[in-house]
LUMKE-317811 format. One record per residue: residue number from 0; residue in three letters; z, x, y of N, C-alpha, C in turn. Coordinates in steps of 0.001 Angstrom, whole numbers, plus 500000, padded with zeros to 6 digits. Each point is the difference from the previous one (the first is absolute). Layout:
(NUM; "ALA"; (Z; X; Y); (Z; X; Y); (Z; X; Y))
...
% end
This chain:
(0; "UNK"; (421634; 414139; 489128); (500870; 501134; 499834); (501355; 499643; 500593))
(1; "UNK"; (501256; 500645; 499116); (501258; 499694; 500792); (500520; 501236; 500665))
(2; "UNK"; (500505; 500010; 501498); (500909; 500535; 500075); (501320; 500397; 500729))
(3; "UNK"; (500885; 500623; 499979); (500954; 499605; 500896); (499822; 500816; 501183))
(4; "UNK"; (499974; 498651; 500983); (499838; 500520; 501440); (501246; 499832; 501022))
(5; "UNK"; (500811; 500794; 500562); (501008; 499733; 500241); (500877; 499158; 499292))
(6; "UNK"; (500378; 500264; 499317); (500739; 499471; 498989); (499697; 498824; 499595))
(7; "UNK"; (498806; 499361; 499555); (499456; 498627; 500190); (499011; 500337; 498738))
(8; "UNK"; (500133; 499684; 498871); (498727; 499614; 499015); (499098; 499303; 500498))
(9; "UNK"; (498431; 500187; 500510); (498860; 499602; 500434); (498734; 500369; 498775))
(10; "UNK"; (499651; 498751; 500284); (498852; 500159; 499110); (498662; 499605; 501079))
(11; "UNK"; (499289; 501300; 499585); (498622; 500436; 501178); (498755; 499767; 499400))
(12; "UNK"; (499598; 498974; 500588); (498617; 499680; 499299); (499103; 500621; 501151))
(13; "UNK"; (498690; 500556; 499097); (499168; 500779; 501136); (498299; 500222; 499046))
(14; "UNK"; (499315; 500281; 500785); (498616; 500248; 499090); (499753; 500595; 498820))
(15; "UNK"; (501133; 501227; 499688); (500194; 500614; 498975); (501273; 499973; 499887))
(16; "UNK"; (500838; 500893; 498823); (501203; 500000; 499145); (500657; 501737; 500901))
(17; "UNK"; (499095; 500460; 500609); (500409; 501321; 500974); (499672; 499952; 501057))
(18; "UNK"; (501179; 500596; 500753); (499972; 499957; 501496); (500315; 501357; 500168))
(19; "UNK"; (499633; 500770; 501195); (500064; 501171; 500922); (501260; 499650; 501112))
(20; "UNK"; (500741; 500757; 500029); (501390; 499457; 500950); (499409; 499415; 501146))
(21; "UNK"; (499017; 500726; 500634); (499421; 499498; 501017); (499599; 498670; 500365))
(22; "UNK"; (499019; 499441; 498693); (499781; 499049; 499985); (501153; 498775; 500152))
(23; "UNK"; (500761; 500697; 498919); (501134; 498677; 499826); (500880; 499884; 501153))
(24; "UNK"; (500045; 500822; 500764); (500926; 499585; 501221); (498791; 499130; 501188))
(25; "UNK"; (498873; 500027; 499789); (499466; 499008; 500830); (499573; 499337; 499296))
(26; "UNK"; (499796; 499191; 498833); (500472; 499306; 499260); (500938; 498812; 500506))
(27; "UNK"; (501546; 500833; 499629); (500968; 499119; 500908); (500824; 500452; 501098))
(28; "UNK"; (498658; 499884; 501020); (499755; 500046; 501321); (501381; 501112; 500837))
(29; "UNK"; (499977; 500656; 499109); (500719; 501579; 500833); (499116; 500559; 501404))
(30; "UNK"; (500730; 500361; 500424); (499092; 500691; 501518); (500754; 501413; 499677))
(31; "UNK"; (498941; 501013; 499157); (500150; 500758; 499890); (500914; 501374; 500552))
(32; "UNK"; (499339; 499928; 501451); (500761; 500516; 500886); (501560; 499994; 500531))
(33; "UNK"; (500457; 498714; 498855); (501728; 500370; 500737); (500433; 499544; 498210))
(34; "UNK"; (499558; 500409; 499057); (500468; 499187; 499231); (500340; 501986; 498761))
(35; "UNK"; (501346; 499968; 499411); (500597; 501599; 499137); (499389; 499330; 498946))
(36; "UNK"; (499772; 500712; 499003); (499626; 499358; 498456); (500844; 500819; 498865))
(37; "UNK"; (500825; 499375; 499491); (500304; 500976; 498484); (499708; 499594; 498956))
(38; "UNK"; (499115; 500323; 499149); (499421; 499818; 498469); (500645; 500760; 499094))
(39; "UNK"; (501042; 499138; 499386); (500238; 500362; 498784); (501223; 500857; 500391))
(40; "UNK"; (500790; 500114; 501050); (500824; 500865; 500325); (499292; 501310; 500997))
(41; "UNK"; (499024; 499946; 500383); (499695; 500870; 500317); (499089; 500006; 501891))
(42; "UNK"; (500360; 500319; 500902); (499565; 499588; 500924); (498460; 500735; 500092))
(43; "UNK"; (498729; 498919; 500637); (498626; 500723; 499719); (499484; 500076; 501327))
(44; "UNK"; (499803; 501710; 500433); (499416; 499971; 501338); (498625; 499040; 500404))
(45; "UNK"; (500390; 499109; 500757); (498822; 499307; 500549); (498558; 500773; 499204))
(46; "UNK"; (499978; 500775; 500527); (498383; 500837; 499887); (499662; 499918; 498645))
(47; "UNK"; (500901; 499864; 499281); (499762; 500292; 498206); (499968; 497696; 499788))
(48; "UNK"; (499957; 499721; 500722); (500094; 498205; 499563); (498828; 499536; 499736))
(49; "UNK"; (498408; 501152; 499866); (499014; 499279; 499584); (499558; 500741; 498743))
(50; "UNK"; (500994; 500617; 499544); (499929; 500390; 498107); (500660; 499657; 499316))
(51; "UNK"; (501272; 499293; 500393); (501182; 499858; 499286); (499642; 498780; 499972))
(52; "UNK"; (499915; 499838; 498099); (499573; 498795; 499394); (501331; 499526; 499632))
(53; "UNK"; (500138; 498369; 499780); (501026; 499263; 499951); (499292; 499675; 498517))
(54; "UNK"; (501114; 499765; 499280); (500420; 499546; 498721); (500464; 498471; 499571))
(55; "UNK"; (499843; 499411; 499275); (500988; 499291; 499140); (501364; 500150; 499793))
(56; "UNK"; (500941; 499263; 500525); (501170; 500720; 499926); (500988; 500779; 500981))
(57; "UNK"; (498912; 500631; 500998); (500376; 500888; 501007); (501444; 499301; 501195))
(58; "UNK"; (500514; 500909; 500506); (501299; 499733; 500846); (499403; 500335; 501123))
(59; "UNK"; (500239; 498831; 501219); (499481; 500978; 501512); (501229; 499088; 500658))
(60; "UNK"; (500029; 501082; 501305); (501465; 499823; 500778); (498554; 499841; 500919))
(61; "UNK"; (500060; 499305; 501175); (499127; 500030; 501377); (501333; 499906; 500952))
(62; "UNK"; (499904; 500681; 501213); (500897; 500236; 500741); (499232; 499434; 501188))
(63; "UNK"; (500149; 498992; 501014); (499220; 500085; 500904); (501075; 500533; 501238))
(64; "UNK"; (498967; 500830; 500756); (500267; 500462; 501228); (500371; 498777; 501063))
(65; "UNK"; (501241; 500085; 500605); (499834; 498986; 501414); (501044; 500925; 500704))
(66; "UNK"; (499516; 499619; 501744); (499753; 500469; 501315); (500992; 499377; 500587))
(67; "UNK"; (500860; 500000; 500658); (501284; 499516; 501039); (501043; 500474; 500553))
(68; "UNK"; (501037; 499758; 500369); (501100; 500341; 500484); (500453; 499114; 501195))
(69; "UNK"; (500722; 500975; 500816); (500286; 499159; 501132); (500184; 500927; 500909))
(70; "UNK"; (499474; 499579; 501566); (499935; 500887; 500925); (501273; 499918; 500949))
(71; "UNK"; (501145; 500908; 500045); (501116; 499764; 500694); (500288; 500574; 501068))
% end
């Protein structure tokens, strides 16, 4: 299956031709917990990432969360 992942055409080989968002972000090794998702334009509350089936074709933005600053 192809699709664009951060702006990157990827082609996802996997046991089947459908993936569950869920799946596909551990897949390629997302840590769920700090990582925004938008499918297709559309941002998907975490909680809804083990129905939301991925497509052929599909657009995902992954945003990962990171932690820093500086202590002054």
């Amino acid at each position: 299956m192809k699709l664009k992942i951060n702006g990157e055409i990827k082609t996802i080989n996997g046991p089947n031709e459908e993936f569950l968002l869920e799946d596909l972000l551990e897949y390629l090794c997302y840590k769920p917990q700090l990582v925004v998702v938008e499918l297709n334009g559309v941002i998907i509350n975490p909680k809804d990432w083990i129905s939301a089936k991925i497509k052929n074709g599909d657009c995902l933005e992954v945003v990962t969360i990171v932690g820093g600053g500086s202590y002054s």
